[in-house]
C-alpha positions in Angstrom: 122.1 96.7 49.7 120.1 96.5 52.4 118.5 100.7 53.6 118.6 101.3 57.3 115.4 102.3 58.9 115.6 104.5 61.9 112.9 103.5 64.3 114.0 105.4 67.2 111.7 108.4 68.0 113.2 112.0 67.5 114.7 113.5 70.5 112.6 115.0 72.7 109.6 113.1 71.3 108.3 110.5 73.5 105.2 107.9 72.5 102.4 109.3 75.4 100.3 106.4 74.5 103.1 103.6 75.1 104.4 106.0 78.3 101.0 105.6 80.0 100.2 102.5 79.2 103.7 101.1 80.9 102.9 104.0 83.7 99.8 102.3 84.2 100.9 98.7 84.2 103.5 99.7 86.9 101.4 101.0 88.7 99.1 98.1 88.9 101.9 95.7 89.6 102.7 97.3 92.6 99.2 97.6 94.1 99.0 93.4 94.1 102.6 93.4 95.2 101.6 95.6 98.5 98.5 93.8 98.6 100.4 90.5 98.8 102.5 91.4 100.6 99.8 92.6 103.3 97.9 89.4 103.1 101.1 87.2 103.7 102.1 89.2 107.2 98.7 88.8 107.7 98.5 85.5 107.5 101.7 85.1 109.1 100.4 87.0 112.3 97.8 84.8 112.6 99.3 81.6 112.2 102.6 82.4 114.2 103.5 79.9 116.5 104.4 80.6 120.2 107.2 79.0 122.2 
């Protein structure tokens, strides 16, 4: 019979390492989504048609 391996942390013990490294990646995901987001109203302000 197979033994159960508990991989989950104890409570009130998080992995630092693996918590900054997703902070991190967050983090940088959101500065190109802003900065994409800024270049496409930016290129939309230029490029906007009048009537």
């Amino acid at each position: 019979m197979a033994t159960h391996v508990n991989q989950e942390p104890e409570s009130g013990h998080t992995d630092m390492a693996e918590h900054l490294r997703t902070w991190h990646g967050f983090i940088s995901f959101m500065k190109w989504q802003a900065i994409g987001a800024a270049a496409i109203l930016f290129l939309l302000a230029i490029f906007r048609t009048h009537d």
